[in-house]
N, C-alpha and C positions, 0 to 999 in steps of 0.2 A: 703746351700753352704756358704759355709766362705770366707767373701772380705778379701782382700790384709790389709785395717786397724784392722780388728777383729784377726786379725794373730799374726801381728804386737804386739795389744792390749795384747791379749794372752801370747803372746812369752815374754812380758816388766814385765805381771805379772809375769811367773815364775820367773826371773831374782830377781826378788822382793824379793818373796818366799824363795829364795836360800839368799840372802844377806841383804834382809831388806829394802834397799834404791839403787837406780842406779843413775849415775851420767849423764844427758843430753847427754854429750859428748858421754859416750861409751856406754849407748844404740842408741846413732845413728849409731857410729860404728859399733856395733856387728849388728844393723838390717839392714847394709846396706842402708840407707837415710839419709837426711838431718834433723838437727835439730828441724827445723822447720816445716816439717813433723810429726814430734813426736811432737810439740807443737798442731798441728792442732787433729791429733787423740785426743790428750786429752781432749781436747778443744768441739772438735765436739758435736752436738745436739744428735748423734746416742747414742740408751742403750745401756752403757759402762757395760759389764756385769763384768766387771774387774775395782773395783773403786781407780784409780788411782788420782794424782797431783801433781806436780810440786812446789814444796819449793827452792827456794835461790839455783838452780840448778842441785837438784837432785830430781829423780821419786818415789814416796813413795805412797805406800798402802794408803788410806783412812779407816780409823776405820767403822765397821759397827756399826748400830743403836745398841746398848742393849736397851733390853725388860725392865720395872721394876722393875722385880720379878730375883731376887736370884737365879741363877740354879748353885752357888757350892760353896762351902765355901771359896776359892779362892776369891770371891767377895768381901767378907765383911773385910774392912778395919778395924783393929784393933788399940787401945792409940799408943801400937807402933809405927806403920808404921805412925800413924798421925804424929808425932814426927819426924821421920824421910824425910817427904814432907815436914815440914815447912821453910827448907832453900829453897828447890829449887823451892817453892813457892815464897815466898820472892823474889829471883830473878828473877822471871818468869814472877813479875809483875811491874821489874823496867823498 
């Protein structure tokens, strides 16, 4: 049976899923509660099967672990793109 927060939890990842990022405000809106509600789901000791967090006031995905190992070519960063992160690294670390 699914509680009233794993619903919630649920219902804030698809939102995610669809846009990226939600903004405190209007997932409390759209889920009907209080802000602070949604701070608490997040927040809580329960296994969030949906890894959520709270940034500068919007709900964002949490990245999952990668493994070591290479599963696609997509992985491997190339001179390129190293070139291309070195400004908004730069920034990233003023």
């Amino acid at each position: 049976m699914e509680t009233k927060q794993h619903e919630r939890l649920r219902r804030l990842s698809e939102c995610i899923k669809r846009s990226g990022r939600i903004h405190l405000k209007d997932a409390a809106r759209i889920l009907e509660v209080s802000e602070m509600t949604i701070r608490r789901d997040l927040s809580s000791d329960v296994e969030n099967p949906y890894p959520m967090s709270l940034l500068g006031g919007y709900i964002v995905a949490l990245a999952q672990p990668h493994s070591n190992l290479i599963t696609s070519t997509s992985d491997i960063i190339t001179p390129d793109q190293t070139q291309e992160l070195h400004i908004p690294n730069l920034a990233a670390g003023m």
